[in-house]
N, C-alpha and C positions, 0 to 999 in steps of 0.2 A: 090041393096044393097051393094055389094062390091066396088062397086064405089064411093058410099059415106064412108065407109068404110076408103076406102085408100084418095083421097083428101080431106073429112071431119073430117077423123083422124088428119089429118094434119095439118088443117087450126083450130081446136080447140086446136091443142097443140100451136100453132102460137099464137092464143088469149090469151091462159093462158100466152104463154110469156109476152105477151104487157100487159093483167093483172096485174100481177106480178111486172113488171117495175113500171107501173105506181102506183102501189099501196103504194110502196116503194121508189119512185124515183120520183114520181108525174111529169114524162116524158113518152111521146108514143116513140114508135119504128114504124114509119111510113113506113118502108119498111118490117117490119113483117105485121104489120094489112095490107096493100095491098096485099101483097100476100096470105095471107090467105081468104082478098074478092076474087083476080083471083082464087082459089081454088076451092070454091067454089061455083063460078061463072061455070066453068068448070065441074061440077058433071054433072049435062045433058048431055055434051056434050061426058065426060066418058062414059056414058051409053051406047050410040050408037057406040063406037068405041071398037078392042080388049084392051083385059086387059093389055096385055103389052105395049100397047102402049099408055094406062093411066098411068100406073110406070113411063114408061120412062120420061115423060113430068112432073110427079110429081117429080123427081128426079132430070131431069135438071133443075126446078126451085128451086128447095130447093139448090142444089150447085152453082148456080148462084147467091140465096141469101147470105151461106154463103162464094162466091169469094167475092161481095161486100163488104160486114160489113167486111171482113177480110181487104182486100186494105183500105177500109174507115176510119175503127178505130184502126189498127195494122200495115196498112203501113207505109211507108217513114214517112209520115208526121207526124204519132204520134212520132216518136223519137224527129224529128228536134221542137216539141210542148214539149214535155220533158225538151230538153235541155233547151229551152226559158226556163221555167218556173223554173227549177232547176237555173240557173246563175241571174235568177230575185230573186231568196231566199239570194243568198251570197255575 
């Protein structure tokens, strides 16, 4: 139970995001819905192992998703996509 708990918590907040999005935005976020399937993909595998060491792995995935989406959609390149679009207006 606590193992679904902690990665099924997680991977149902992941869904409401991509919910969400798409509900509004009528776009998936295909790197939240995957990781919420490895989530809970991973609940059995929880089971048998200690609880810390379901955190942990729940944790490094979630900041590994957001290092990605940060680099993806906030790095470098969203500026130099800024600028394009800002000098295409004037």
């Amino acid at each position: 139970m606590p193992a679904f708990a902690l990665l099924g918590g997680l991977a149902i907040y992941l869904l409401g995001l991509v919910a969400f999005r798409y509900r509004h935005v009528r776009s998936i976020n295909r790197h939240r819905l995957g990781l919420a399937i490895v989530l809970l993909f991973l609940v059995p595998v929880a089971t048998q192992v200690d609880a810390l060491i379901s955190l942990v792995v729940a944790v490094v995935l979630i900041w590994a998703m957001v290092l990605f989406e940060h680099r993806r959609y906030y790095g470098p390149g969203r500026a130099e996509l800024r600028r394009e679009a800002s000098a295409a207006h004037t």
